[in-house]
N, CA, C and O atoms as a GROMACS GRO file, in nm:
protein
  544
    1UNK      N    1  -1.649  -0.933  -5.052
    1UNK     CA    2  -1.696  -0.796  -5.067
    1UNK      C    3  -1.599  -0.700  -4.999
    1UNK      O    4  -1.560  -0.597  -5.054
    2UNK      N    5  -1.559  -0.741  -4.861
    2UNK     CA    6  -1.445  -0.673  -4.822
    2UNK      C    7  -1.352  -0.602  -4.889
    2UNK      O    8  -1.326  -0.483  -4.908
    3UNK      N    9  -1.281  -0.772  -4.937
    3UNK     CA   10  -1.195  -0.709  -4.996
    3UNK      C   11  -1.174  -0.675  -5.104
    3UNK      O   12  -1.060  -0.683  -5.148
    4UNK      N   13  -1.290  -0.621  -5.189
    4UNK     CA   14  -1.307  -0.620  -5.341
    4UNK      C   15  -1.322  -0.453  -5.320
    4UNK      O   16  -1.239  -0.385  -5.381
    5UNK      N   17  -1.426  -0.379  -5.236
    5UNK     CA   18  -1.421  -0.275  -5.132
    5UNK      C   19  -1.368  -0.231  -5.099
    5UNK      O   20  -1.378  -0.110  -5.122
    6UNK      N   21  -1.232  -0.286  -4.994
    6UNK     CA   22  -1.120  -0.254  -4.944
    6UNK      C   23  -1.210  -0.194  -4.821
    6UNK      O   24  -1.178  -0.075  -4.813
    7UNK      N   25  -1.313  -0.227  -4.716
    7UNK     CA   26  -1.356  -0.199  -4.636
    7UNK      C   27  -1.418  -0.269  -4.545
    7UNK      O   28  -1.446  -0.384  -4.578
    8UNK      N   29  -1.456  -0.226  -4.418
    8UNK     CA   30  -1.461  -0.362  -4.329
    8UNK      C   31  -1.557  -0.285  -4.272
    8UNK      O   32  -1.560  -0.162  -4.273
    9UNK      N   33  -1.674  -0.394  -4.198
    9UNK     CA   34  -1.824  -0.324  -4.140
    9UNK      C   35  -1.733  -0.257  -3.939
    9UNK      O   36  -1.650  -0.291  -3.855
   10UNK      N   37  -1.821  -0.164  -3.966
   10UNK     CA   38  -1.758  -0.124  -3.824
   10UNK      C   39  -1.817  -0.143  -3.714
   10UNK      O   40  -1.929  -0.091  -3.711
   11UNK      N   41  -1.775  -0.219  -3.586
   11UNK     CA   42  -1.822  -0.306  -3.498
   11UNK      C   43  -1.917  -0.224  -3.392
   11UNK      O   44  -2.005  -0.255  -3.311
   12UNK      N   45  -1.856  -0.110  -3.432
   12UNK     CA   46  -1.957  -0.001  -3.287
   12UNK      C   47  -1.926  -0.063  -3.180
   12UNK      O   48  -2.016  -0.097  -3.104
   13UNK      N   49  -1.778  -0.094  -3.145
   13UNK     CA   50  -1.766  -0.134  -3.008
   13UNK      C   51  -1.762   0.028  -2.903
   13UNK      O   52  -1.717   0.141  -2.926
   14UNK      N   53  -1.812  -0.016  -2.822
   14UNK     CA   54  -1.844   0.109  -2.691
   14UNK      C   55  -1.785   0.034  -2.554
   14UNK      O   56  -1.780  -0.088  -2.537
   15UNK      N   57  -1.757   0.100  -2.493
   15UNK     CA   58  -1.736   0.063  -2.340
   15UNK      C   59  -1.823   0.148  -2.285
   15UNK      O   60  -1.844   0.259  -2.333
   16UNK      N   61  -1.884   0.098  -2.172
   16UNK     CA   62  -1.904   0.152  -2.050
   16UNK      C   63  -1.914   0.158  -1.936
   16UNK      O   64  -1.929   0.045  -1.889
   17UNK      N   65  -1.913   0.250  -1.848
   17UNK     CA   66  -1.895   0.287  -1.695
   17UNK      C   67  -1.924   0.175  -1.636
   17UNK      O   68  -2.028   0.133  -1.687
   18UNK      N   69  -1.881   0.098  -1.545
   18UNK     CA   70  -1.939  -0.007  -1.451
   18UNK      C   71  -1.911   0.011  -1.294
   18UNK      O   72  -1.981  -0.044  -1.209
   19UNK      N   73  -1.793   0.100  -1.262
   19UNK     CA   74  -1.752   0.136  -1.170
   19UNK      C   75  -1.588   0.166  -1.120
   19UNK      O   76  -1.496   0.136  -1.195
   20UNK      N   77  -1.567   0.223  -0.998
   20UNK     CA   78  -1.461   0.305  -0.949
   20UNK      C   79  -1.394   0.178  -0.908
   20UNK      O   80  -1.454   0.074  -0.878
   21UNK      N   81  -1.268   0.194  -0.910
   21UNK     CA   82  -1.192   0.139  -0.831
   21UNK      C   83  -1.120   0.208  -0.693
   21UNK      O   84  -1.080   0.322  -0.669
   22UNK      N   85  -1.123   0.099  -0.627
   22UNK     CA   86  -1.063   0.174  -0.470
   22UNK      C   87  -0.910   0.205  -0.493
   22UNK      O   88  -0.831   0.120  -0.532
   23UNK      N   89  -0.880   0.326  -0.466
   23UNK     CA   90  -0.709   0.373  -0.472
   23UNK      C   91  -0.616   0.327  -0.370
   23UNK      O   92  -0.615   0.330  -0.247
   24UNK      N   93  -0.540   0.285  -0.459
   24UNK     CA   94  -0.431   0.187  -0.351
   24UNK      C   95  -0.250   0.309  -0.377
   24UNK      O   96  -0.206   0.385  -0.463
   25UNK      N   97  -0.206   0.256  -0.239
   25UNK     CA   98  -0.064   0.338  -0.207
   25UNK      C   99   0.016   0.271  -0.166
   25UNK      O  100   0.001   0.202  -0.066
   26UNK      N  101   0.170   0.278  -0.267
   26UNK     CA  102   0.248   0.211  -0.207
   26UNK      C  103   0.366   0.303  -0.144
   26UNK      O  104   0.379   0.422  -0.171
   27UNK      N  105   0.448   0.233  -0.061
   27UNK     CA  106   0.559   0.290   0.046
   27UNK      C  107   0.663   0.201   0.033
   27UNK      O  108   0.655   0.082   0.066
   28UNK      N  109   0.741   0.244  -0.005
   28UNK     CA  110   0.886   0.147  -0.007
   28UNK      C  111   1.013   0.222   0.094
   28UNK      O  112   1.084   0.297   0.027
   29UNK      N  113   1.050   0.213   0.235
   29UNK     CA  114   1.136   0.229   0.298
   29UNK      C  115   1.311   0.152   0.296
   29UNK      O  116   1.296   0.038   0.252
   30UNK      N  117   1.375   0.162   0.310
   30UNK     CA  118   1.491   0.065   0.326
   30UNK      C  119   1.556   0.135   0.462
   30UNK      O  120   1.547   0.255   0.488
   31UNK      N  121   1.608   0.056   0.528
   31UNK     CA  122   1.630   0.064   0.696
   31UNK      C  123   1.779  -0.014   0.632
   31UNK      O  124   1.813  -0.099   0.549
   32UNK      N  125   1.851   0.104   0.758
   32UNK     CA  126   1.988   0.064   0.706
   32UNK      C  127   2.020   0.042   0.856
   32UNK      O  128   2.141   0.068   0.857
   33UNK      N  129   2.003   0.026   0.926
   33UNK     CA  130   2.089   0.026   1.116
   33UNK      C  131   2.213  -0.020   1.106
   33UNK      O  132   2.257  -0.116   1.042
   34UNK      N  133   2.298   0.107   1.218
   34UNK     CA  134   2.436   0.117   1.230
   34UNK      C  135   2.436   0.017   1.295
   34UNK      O  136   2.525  -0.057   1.253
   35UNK      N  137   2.352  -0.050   1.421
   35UNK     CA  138   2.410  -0.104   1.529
   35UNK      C  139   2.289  -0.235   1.531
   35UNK      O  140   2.188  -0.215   1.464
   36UNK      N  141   2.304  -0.382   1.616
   36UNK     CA  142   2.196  -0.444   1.630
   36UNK      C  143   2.091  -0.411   1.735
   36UNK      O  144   2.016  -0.500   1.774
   37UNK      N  145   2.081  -0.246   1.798
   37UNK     CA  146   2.029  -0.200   1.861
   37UNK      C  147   1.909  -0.171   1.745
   37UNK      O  148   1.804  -0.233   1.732
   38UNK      N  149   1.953  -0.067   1.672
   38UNK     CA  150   1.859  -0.008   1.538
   38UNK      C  151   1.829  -0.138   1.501
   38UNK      O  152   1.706  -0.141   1.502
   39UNK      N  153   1.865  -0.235   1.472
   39UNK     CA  154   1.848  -0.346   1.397
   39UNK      C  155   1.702  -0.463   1.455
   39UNK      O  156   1.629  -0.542   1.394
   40UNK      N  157   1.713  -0.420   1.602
   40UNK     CA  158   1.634  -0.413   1.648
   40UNK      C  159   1.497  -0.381   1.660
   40UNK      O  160   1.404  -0.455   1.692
   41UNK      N  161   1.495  -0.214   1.619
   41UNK     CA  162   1.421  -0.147   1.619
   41UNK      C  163   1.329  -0.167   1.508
   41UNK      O  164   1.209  -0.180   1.534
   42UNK      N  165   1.370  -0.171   1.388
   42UNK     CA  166   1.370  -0.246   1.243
   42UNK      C  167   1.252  -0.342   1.270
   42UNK      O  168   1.132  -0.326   1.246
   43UNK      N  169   1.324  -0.454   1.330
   43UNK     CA  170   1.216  -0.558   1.334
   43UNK      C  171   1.085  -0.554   1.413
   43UNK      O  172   0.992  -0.626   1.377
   44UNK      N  173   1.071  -0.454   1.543
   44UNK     CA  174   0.987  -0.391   1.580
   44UNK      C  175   0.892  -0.329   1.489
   44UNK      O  176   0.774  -0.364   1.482
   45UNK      N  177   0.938  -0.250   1.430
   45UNK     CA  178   0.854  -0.152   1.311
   45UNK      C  179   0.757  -0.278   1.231
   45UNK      O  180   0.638  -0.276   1.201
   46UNK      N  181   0.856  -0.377   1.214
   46UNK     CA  182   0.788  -0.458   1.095
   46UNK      C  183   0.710  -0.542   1.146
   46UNK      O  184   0.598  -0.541   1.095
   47UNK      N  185   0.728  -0.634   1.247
   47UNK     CA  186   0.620  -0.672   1.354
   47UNK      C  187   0.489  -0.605   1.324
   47UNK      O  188   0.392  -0.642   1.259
   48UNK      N  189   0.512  -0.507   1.385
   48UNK     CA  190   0.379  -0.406   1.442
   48UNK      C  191   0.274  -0.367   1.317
   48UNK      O  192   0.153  -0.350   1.333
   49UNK      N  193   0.366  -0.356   1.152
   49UNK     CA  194   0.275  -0.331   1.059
   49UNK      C  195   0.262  -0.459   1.019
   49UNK      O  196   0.208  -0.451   0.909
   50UNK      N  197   0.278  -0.569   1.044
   50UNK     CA  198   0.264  -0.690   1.012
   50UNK      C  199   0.068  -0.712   1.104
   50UNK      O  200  -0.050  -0.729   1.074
   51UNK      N  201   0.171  -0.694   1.238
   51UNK     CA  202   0.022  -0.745   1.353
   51UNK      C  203  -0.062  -0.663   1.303
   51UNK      O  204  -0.166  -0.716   1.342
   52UNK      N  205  -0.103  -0.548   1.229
   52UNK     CA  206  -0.208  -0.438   1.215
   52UNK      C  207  -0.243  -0.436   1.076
   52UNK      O  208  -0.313  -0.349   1.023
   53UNK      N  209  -0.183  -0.553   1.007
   53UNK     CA  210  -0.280  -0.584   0.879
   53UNK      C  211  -0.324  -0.690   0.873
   53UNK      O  212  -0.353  -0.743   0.765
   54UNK      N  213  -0.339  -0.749   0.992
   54UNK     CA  214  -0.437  -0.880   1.004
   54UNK      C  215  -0.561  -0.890   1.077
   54UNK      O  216  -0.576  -0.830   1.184
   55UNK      N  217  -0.632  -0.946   1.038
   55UNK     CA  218  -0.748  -0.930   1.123
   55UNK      C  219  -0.734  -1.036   1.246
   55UNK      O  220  -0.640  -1.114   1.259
   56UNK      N  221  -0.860  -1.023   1.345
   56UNK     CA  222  -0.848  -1.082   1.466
   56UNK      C  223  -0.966  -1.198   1.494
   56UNK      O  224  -1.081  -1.172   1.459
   57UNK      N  225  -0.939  -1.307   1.549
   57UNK     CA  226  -1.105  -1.391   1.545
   57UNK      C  227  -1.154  -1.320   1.678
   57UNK      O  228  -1.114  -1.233   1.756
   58UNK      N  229  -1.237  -1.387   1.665
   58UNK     CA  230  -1.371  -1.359   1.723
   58UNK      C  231  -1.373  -1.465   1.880
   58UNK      O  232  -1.283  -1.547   1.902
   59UNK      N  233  -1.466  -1.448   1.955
   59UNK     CA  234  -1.453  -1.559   2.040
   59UNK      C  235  -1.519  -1.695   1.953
   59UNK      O  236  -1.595  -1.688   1.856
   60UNK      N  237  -1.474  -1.803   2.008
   60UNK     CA  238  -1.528  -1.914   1.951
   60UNK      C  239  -1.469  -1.918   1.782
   60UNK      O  240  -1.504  -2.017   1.718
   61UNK      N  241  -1.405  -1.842   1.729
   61UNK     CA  242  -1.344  -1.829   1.642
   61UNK      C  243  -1.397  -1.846   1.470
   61UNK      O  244  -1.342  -1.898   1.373
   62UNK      N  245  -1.540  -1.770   1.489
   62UNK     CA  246  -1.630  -1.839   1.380
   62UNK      C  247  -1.628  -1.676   1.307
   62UNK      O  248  -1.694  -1.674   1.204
   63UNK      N  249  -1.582  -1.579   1.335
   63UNK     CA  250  -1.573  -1.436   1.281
   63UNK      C  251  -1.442  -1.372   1.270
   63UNK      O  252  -1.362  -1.390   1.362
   64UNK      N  253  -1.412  -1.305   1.176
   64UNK     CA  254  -1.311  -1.224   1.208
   64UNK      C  255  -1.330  -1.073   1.259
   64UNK      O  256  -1.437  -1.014   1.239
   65UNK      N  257  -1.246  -1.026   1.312
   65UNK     CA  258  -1.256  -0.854   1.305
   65UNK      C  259  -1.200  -0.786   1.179
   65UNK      O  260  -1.134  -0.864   1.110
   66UNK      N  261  -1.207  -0.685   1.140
   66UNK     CA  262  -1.156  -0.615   1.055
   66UNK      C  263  -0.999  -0.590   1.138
   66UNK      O  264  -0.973  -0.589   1.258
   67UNK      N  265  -0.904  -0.569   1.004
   67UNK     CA  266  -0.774  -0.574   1.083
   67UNK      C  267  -0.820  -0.378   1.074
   67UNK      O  268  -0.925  -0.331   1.031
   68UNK      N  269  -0.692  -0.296   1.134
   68UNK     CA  270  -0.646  -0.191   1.170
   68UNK      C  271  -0.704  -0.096   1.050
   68UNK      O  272  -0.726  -0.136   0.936
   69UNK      N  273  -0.720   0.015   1.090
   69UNK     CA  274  -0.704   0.077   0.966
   69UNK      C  275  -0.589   0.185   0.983
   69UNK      O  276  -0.514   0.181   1.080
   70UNK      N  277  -0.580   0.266   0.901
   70UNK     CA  278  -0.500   0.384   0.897
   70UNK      C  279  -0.535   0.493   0.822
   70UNK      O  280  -0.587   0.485   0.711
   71UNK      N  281  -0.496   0.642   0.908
   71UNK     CA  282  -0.513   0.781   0.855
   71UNK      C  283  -0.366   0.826   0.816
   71UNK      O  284  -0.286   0.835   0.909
   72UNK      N  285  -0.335   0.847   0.722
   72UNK     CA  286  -0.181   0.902   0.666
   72UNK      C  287  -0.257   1.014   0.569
   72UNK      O  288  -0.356   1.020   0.497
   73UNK      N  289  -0.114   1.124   0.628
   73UNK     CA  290  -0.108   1.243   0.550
   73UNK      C  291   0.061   1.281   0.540
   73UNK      O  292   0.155   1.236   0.606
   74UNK      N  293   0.059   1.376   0.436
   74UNK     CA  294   0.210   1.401   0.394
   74UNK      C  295   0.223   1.532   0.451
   74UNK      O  296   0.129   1.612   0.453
   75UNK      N  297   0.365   1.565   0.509
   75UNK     CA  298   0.356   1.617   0.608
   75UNK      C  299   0.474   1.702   0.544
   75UNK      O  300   0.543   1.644   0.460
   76UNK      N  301   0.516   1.888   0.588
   76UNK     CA  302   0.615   1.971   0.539
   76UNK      C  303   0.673   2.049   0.636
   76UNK      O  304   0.621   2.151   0.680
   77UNK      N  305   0.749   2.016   0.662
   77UNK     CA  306   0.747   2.133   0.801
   77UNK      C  307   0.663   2.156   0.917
   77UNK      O  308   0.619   2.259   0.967
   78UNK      N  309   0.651   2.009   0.954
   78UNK     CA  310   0.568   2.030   1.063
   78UNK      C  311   0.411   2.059   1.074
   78UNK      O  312   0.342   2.054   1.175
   79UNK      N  313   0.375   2.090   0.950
   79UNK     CA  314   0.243   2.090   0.904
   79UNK      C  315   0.197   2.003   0.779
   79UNK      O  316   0.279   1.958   0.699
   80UNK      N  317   0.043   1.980   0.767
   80UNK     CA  318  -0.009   1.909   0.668
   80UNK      C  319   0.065   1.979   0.529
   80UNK      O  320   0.095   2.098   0.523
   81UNK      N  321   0.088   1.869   0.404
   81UNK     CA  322   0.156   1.885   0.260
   81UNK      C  323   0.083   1.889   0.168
   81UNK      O  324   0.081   1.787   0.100
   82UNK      N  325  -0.026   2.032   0.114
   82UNK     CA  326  -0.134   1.999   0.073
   82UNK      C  327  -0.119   2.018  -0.082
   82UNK      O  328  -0.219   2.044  -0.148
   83UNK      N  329   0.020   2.005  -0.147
   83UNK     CA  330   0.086   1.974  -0.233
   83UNK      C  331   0.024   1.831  -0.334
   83UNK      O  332  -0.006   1.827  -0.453
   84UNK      N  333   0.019   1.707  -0.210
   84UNK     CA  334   0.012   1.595  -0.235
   84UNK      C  335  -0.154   1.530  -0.219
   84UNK      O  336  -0.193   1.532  -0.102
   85UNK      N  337  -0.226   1.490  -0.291
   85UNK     CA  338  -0.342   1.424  -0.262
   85UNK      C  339  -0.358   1.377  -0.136
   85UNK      O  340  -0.265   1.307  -0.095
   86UNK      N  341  -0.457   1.398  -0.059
   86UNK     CA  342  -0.492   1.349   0.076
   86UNK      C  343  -0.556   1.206   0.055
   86UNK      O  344  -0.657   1.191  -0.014
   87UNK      N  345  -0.509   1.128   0.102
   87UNK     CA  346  -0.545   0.937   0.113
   87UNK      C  347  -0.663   0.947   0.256
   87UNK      O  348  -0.662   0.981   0.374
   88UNK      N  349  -0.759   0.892   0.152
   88UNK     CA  350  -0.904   0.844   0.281
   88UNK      C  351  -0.845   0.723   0.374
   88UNK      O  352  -0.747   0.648   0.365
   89UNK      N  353  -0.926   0.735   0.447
   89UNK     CA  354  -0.898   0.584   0.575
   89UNK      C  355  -0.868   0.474   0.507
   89UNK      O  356  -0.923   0.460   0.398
   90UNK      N  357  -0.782   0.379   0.551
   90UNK     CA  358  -0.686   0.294   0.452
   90UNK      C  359  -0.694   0.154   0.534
   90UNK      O  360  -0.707   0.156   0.656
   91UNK      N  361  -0.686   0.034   0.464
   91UNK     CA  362  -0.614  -0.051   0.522
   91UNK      C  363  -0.474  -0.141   0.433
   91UNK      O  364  -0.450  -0.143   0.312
   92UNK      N  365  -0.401  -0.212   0.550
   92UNK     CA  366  -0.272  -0.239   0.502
   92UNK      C  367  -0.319  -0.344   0.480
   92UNK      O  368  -0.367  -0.429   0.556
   93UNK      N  369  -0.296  -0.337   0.300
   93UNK     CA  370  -0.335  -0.462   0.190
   93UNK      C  371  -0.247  -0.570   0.204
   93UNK      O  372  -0.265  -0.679   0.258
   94UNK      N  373  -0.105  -0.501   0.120
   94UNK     CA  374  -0.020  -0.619   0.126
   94UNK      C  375   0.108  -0.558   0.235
   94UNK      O  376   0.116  -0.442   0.276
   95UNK      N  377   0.213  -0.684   0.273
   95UNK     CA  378   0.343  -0.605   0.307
   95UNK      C  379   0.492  -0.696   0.262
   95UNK      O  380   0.506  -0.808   0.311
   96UNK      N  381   0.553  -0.664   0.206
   96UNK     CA  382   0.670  -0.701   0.154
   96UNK      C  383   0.786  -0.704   0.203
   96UNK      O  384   0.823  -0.590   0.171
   97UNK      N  385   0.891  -0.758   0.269
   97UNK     CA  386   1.030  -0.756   0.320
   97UNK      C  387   1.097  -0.828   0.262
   97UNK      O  388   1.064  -0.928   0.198
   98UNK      N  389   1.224  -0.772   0.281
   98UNK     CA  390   1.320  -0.818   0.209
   98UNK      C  391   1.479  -0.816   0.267
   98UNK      O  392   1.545  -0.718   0.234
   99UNK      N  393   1.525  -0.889   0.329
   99UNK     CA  394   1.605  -0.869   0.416
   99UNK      C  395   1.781  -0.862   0.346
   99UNK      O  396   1.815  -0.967   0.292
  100UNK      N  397   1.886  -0.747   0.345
  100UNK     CA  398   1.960  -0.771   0.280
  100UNK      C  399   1.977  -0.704   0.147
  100UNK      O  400   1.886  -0.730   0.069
  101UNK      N  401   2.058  -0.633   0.107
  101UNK     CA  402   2.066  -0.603  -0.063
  101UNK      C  403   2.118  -0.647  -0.164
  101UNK      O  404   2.069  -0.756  -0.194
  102UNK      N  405   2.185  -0.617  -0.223
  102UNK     CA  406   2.212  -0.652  -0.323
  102UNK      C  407   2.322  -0.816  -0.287
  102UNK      O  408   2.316  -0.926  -0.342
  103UNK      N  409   2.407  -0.768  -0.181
  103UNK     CA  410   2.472  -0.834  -0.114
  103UNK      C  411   2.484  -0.890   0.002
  103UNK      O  412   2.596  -0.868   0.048
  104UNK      N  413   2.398  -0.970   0.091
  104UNK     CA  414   2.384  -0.978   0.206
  104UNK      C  415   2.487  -0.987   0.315
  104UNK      O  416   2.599  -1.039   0.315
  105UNK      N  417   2.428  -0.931   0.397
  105UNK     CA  418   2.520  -0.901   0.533
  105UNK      C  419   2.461  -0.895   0.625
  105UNK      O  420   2.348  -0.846   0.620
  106UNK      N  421   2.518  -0.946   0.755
  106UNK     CA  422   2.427  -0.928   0.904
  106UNK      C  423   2.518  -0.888   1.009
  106UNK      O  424   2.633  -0.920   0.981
  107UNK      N  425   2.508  -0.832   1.113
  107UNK     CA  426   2.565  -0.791   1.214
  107UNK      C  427   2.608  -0.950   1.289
  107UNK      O  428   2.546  -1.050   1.252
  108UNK      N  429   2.691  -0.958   1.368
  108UNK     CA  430   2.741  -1.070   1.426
  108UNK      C  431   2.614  -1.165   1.508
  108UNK      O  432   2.628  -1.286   1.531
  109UNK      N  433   2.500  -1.092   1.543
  109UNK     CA  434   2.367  -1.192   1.617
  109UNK      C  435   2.303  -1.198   1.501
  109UNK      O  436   2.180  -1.204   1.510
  110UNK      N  437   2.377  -1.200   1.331
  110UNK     CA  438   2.241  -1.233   1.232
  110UNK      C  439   2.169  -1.150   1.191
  110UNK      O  440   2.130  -1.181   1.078
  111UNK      N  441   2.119  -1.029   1.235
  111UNK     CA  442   2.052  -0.952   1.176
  111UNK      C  443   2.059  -0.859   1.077
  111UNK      O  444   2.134  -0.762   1.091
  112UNK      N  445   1.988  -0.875   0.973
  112UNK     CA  446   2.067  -0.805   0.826
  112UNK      C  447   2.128  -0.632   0.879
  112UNK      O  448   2.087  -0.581   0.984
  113UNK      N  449   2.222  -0.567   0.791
  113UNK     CA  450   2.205  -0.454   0.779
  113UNK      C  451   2.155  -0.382   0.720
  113UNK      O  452   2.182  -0.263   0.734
  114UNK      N  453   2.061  -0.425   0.629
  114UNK     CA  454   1.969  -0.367   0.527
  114UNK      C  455   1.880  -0.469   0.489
  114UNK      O  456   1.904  -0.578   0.438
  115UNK      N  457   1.706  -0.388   0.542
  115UNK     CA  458   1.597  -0.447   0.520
  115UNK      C  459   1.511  -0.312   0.444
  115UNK      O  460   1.505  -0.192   0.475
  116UNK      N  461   1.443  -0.397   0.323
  116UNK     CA  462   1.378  -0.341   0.199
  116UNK      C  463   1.244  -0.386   0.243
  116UNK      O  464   1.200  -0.500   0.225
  117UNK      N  465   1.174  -0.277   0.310
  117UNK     CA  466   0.987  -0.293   0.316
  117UNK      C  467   0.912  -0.207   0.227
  117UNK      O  468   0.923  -0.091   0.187
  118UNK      N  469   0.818  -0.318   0.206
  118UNK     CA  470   0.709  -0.204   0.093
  118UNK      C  471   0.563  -0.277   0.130
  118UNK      O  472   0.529  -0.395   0.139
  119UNK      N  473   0.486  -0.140   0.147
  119UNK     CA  474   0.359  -0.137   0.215
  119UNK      C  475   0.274  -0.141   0.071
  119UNK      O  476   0.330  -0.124  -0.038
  120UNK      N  477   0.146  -0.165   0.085
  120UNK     CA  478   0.059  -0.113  -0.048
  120UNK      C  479  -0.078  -0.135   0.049
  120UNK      O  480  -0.130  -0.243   0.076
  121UNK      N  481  -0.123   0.003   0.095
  121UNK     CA  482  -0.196   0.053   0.184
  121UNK      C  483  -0.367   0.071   0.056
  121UNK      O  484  -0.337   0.112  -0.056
  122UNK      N  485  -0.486   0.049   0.075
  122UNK     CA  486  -0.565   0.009  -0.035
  122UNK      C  487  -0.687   0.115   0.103
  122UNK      O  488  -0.695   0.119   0.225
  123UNK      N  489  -0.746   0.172   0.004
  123UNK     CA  490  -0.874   0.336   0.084
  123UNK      C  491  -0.988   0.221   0.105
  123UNK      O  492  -0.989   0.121   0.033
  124UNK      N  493  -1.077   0.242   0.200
  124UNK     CA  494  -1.199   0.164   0.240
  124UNK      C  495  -1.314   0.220   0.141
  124UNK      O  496  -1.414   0.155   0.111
  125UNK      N  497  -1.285   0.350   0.096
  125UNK     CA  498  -1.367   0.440   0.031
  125UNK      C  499  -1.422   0.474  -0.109
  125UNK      O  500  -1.355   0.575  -0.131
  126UNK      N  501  -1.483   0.461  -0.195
  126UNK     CA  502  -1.504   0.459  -0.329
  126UNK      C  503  -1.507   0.654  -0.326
  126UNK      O  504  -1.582   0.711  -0.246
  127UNK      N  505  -1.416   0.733  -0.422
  127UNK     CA  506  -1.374   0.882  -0.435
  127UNK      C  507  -1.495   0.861  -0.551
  127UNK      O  508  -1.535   0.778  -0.633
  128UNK      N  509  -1.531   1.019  -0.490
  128UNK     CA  510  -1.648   1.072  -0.614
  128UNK      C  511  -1.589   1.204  -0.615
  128UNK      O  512  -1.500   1.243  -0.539
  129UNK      N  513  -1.661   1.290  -0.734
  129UNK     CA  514  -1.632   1.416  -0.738
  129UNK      C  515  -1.574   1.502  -0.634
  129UNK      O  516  -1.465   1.559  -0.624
  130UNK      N  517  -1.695   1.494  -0.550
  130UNK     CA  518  -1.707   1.575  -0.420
  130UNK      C  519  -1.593   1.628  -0.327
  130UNK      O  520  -1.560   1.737  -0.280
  131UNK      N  521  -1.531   1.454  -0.322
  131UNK     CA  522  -1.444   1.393  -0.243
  131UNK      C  523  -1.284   1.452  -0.326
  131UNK      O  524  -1.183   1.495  -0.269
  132UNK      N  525  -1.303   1.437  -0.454
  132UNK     CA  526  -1.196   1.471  -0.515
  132UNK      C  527  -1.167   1.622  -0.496
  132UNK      O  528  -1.056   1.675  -0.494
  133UNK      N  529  -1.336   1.703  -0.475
  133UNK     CA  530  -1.271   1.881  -0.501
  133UNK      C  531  -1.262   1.881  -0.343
  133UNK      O  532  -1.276   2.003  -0.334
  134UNK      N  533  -1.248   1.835  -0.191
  134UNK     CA  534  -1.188   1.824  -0.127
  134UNK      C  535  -1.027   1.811  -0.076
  134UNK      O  536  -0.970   1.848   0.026
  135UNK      N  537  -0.970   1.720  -0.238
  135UNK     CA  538  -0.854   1.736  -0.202
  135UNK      C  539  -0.795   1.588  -0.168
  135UNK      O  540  -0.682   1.566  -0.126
  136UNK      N  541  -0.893   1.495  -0.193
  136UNK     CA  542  -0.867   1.370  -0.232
  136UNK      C  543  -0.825   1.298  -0.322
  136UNK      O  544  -0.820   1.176  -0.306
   0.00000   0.00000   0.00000
C-alpha cells in the first residue's frame, strides 16, 4: 500500500523534557618556564589542583568527604567581566596533563619546558530561569 501510495504512516514521534543537565567548563593553560625554578612552580600549581579534586576518607575509612569546590569568575581590569556568563559553585571533574609539545624537551634536572593542563570544572547546581536572568 505504501508503495502503491507513495506514502508512509507517520510515527508521531515526540520527545520530551526529562531534565537539565549540570554545566561543565573547560580551561586549557600551557606553562612554558624559562628556568627549573618556574618549572617548579608548574608542578606546584598542578599538585594542588590535583589534591583539590579528590575527595578525602573519613576516619576508619568507610566515607568519603566531598573533594574542594570552587567559585571562579572572569575578571577585566581588576573588576568582575560581566561580559561572560557567571559559573555557580563548581567542582574539579576531570584534570589532564601533558608534559612537553609537540617536541619534547626538559631542562637539565628533567623537567619539561612545556606542560599542557586542561581542567573541566562541572556546577554542583541544576540553572533554572531565575538563575539564568541573574546572569548565570
Amino acid at each position: 500500500v505504501q508503495l502503491g501510495t507513495k506514502t508512509i504512516v507517520n510515527a508521531f514521534r515526540e520527545q520530551f523534557f526529562e531534565q537539565v543537565d549540570y554545566r561543565t567548563f573547560n580551561f586549557r593553560y600551557t606553562f612554558m618556564p624559562s628556568s627549573p625554578q618556574e618549572g617548579r612552580a608548574v608542578k606546584n600549581i598542578i599538585n594542588l589542583f590535583k589534591f583539590h579534586m579528590h575527595p578525602e576518607l573519613t576516619l576508619g575509612n568507610l566515607f568519603y568527604l566531598y573533594p574542594s569546590e570552587f567559585e571562579m569568575m572572569y575578571f577585566y581590569r581588576n573588576k568582575a567581566n560581566d561580559y561572560f556568563e557567571r559559573i555557580s559553585t563548581c567542582y574539579l571533574e576531570d584534570m589532564q596533563v601533558e608534559y612537553g609539545g609537540d617536541i619534547f624537551a626538559s631542562f637539565d634536572n628533567g623537567e619539561p619546558v612545556e606542560v599542557n593542563m586542561t581542567l573541566r570544572f562541572r556546577e554542583i547546581e541544576l540553572l533554572t530561569k531565575g538563575r539564568i536572568k541573574e546572569g548565570f
